[in-house]
C-alpha positions in Angstrom: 20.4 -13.5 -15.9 22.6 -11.4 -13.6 26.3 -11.6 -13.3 28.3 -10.2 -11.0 30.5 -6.0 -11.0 33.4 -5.6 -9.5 31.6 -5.7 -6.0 30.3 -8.8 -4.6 27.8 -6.9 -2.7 25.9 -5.8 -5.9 24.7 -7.6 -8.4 24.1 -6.2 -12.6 20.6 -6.7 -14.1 20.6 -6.1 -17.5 16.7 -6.7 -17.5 16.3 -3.2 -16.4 20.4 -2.2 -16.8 21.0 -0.5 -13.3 22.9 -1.9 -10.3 21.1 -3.0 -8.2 22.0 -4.2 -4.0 22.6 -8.5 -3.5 19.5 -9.8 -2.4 16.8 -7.7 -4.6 14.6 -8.9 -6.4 15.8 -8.2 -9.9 14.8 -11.5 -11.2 11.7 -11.9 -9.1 8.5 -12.2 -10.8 6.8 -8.3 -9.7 4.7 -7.8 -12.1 1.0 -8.7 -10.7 2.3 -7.3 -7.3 3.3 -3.7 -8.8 0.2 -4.2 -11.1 -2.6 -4.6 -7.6 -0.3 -1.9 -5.8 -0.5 0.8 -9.0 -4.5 -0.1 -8.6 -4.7 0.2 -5.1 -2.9 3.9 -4.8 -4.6 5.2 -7.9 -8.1 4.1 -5.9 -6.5 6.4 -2.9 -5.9 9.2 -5.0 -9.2 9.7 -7.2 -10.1 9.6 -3.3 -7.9 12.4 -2.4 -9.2 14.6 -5.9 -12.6 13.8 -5.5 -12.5 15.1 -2.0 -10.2 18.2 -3.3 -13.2 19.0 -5.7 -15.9 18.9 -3.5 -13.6 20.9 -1.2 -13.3 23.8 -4.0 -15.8 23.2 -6.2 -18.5 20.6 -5.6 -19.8 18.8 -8.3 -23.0 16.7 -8.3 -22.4 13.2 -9.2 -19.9 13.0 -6.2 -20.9 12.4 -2.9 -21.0 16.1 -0.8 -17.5 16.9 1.1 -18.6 15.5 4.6 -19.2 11.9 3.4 -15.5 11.9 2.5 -14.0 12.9 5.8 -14.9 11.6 9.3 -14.0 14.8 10.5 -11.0 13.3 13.1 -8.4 15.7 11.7 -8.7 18.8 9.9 -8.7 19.4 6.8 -5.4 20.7 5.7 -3.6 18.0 8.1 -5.4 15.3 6.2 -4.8 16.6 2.9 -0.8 16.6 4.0 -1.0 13.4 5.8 -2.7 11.6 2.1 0.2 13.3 0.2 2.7 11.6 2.5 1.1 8.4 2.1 0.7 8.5 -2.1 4.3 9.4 -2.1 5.4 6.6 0.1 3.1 4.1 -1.9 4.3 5.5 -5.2 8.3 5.0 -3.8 7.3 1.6 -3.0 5.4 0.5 -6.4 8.9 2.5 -8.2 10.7 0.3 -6.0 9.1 -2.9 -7.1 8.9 -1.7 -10.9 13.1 -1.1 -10.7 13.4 -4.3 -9.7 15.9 -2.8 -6.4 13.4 -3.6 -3.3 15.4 -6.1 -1.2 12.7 -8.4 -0.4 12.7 -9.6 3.9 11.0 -12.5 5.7 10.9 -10.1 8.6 9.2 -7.2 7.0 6.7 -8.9 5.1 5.7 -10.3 8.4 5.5 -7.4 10.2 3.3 -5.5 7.2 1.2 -8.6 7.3 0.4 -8.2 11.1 0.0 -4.8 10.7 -2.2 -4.9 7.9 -4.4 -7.3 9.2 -4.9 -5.1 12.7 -5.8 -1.9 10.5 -8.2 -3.9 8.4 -10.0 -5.9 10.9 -10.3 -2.4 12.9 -12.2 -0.9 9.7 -13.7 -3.8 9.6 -14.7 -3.3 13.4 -15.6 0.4 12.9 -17.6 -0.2 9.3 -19.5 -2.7 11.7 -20.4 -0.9 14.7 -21.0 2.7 12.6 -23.5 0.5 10.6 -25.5 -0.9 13.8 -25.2 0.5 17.1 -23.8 3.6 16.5 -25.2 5.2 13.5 -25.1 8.6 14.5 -21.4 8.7 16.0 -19.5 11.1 13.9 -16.5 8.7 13.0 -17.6 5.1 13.1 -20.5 6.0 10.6 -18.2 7.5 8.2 -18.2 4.7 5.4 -16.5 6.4 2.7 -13.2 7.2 4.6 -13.8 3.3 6.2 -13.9 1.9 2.2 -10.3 3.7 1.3 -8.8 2.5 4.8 -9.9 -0.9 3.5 -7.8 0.3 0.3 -4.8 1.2 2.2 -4.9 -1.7 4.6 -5.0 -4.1 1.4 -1.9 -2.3 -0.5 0.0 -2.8 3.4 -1.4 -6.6 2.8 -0.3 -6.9 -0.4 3.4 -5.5 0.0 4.0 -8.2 2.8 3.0 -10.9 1.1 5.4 -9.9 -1.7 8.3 -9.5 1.1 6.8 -12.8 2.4 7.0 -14.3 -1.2 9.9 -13.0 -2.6 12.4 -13.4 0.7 11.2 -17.5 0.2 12.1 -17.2 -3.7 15.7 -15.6 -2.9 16.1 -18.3 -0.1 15.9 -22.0 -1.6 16.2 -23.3 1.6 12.9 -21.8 2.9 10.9 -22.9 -0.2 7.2 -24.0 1.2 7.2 -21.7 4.7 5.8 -18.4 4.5 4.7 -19.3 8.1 
């Protein structure tokens, strides 16, 4: 139940008692979509700590340090580059969890079409790595390939919640995601 503050333009949620801007999804159902997206990034970063220990100090039931990278950027860069990404997948999932994401037709759209490019490309590079070019140093690196799968799915996953959600704010678009 949400009524309104002195501003039209937000909206009170005592659900989670925060203002929160007109048009979130305060009252949309988040739970299995914040639930796949905590799974999804936590996947990504046992990823990020298994390579880190191999990196410092290998262990043996991991795989060695050389089947976790494909060796496109170094190191360090990649390291920085995975921070940036679990920080902008953990501001999304707080986001979602708040309740203060304002969910958009447009966006979800967008992060569908791009997430389907990135994972068909994995899919594309897993494929070709696997058959005709098994000895090329970057489309024969699987492991990095699997956890591009995992990113590309949490990029899926967030637009179909904009694509979801935007409908459930909008009676009038009820029945077209399309």
């Amino acid at each position: 139940m949400t009524f309104s503050v002195s501003s039209p333009i937000l909206e009170f949620s005592p659900r989670i008692g925060h203002v929160v801007p007109e048009g979130s999804i305060s009252q949309f159902p988040c739970r299995r979509y914040v639930g796949v997206l905590t799974a999804l990034l936590l996947l990504f970063c046992l990823r990020v700590i298994a390579q880190l220990l191999q990196a410092w100090s290998p262990v043996a039931f991991l795989p060695p340090f050389a089947a976790w990278e494909s060796g496109a950027m170094p190191y360090p860069l990649l390291v920085i580059s995975q921070v940036v990404i679990i920080a902008v997948c953990a501001r999304v999932i707080w986001r979602l969890h708040r309740g203060v994401a304002v969910p958009s037709m447009k966006t979800g759209k967008a992060l569908l079409v791009f997430g389907g490019i990135y994972g068909g490309l994995m899919c594309a590079r897993l494929i070709i790595g696997l058959t005709v070019a098994t000895d090329h140093f970057w489309l024969n690196a699987r492991l990095p390939t699997a956890f591009h799968f995992v990113l590309a799915g949490f990029v899926l996953v967030y637009g179909w919640f904009h694509c979801k959600a935007s409908v459930a704010a909008d009676p009038q678009r009820v029945g077209k995601i399309a």
